[in-house]
matplotlib code that plots the C-alpha trace (Angstrom):
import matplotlib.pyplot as plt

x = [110.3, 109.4, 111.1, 109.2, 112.5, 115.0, 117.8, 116.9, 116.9, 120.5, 121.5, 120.1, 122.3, 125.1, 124.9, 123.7, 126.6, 128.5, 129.1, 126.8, 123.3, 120.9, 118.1, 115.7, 118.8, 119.9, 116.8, 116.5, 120.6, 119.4, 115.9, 118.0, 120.4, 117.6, 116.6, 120.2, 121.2, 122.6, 126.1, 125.8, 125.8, 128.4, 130.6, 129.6, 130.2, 133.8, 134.7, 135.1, 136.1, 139.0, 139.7, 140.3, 142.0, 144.5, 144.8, 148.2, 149.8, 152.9, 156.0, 157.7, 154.5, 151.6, 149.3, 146.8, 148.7, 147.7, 152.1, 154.3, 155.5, 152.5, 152.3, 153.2, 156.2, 156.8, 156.4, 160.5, 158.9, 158.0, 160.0, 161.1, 162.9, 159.6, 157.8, 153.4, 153.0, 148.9, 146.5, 145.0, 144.8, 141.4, 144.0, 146.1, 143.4, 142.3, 146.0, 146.2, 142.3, 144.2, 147.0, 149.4, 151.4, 154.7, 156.4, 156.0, 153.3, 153.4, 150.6, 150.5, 147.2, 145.6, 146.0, 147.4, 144.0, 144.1, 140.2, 140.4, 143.4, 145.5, 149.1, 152.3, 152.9, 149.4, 151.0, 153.3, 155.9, 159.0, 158.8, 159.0, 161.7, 163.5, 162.5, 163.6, 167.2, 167.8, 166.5, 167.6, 164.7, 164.7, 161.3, 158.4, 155.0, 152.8, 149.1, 147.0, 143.6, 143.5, 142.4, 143.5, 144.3, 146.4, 148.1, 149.2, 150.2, 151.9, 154.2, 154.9, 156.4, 158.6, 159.9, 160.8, 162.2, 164.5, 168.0, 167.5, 168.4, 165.4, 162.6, 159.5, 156.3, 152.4, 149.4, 148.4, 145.3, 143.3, 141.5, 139.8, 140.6, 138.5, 138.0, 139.3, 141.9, 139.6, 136.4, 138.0, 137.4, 140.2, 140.8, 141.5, 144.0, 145.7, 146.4, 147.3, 149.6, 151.2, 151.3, 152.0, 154.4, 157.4, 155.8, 156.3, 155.9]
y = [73.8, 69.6, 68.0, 64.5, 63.1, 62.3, 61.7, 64.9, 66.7, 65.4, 66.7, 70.2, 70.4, 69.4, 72.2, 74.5, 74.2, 75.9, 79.7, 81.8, 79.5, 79.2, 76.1, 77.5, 78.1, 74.4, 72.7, 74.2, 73.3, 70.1, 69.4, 70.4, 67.9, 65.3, 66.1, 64.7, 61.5, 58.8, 59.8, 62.8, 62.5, 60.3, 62.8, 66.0, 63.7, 62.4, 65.8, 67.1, 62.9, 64.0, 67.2, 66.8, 63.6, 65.1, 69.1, 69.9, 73.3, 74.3, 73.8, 77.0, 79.6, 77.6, 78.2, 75.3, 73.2, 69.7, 69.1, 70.0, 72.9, 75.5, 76.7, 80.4, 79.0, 77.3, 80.1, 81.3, 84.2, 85.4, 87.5, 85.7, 88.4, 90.3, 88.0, 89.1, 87.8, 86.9, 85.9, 82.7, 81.7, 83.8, 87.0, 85.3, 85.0, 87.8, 89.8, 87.8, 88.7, 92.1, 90.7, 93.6, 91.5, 89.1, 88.6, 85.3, 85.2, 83.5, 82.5, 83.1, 80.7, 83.6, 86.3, 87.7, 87.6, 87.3, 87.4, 83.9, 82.7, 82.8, 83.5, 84.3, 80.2, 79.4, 80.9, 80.1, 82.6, 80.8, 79.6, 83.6, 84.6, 81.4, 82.3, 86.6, 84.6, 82.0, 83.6, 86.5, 88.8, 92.4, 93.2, 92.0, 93.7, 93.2, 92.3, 91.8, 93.2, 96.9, 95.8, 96.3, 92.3, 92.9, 96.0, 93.9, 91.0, 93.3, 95.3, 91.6, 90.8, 93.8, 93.1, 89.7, 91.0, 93.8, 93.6, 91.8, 93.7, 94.0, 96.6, 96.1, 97.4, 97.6, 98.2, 101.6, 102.6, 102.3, 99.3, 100.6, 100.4, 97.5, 95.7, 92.2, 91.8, 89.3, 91.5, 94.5, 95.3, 94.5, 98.3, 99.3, 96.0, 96.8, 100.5, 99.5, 97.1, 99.4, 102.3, 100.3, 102.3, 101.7, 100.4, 102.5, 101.2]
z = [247.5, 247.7, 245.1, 244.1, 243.4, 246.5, 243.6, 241.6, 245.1, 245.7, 242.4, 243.7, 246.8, 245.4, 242.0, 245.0, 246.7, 244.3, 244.6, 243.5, 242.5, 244.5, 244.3, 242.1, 239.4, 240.6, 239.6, 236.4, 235.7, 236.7, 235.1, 232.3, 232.6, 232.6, 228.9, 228.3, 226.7, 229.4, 227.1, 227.6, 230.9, 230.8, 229.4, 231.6, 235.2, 233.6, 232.7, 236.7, 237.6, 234.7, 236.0, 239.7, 239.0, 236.0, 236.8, 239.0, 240.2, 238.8, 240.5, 239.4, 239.6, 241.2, 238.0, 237.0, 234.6, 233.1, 233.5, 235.6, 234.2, 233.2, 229.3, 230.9, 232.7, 230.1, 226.8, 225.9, 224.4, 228.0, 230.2, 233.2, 235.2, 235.8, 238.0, 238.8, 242.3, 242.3, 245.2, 242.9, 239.5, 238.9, 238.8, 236.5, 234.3, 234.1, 233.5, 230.6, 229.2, 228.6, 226.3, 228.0, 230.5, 228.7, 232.1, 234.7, 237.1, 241.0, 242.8, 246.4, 247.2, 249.1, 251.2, 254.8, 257.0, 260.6, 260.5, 258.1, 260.3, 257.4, 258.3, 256.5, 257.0, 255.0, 251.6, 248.9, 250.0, 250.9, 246.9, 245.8, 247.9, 246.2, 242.9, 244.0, 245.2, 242.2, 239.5, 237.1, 238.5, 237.9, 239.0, 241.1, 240.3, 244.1, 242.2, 245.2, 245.5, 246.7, 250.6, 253.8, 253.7, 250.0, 251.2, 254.4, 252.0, 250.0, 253.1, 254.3, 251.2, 250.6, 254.2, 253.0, 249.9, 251.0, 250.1, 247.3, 244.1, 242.5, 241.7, 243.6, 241.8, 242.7, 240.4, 240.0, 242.1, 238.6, 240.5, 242.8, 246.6, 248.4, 244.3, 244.1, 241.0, 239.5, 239.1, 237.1, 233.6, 231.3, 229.8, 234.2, 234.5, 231.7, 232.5, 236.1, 235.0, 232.7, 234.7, 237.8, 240.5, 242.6, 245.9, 248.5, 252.6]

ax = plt.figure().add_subplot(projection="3d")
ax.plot(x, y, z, "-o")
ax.set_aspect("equal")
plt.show()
């Protein structure tokens, strides 16, 4: 595909580069874009500038927060001694699209994967035990994708976690095994969530 434009063929790669589009849905995002007012413009480039420069993690959970606390972390109505340990903030999202969750969430920033040379010492775990040790916890609820990767995620962390008085929980297999979290329907999360099971090595 020649583009007669070496700035509107720059503008291609870089929306291509984003998961999931490829260069034909790229050009037309961005032949789109040109029917735009120079403003408006304006206003979609400074909304990313205003996002990567303004958007933090949160120092209790890891959740995207514009402070330093996230509104979650943050809610007294929630229930902070059951604590949902999540791969990434996608999972988080979608728990809460089902409205059936009021407990604390934490965000592990990924997975155990040998394959992707991510180790134990690549994730926020050290945080968790903390939170398991400081906190009044009653319950941790293990919400990793059902894979080989999440179940070894999940056995890593019960080792970790043993001794500790505290009910360990895992989703019930209502997501199916090999589904990521993030792609289930809402009606399945809930029901794994609320049927969720004490997790068993």
């Amino acid at each position: 595909m020649k583009i007669p434009s070496k700035y509107i063929e720059n503008a291609v790669d870089q929306i291509s580069s984003l998961p999931g589009i490829g260069k034909r849905t790229a050009l037309r995002l961005v032949l789109q874009l040109m029917t735009r007012s120079k403003e408006e413009i304006e206003d979609f480039s400074n909304a990313f500038t205003l996002m990567k420069a303004n958007v933090k993690k949160c120092n209790t959970c890891g959740n995207i927060s514009d402070i330093e606390l996230c509104t979650i972390c943050s809610n007294t109505t929630r229930d902070n001694s059951l604590i949902c340990v999540v791969e990434d903030v996608r999972d988080i999202l979608a728990i809460e699209a089902t409205e059936s969750y009021k407990g604390v969430y934490h965000v592990l920033g990924g997975i155990i994967s040998p394959m992707d040379g991510i180790g134990p010492n690549d994730l926020n775990i050290p945080s968790l035990i903390q939170r398991a040790q400081q906190e009044p916890t009653k319950e941790i609820i293990f919400a990793l994708s059902a894979t080989m990767e999440g179940d070894t995620t999940n056995f890593f962390l019960y080792r970790k976690l043993q001794g500790l008085d505290i009910s360990i929980s895992t989703l019930s297999r209502g997501v199916s095994v090999g589904a990521e979290l993030q792609y289930a329907d809402e009606i399945t999360l809930s029901r794994s969530l609320i049927n969720r099971q004490p997790f068993e090595v």
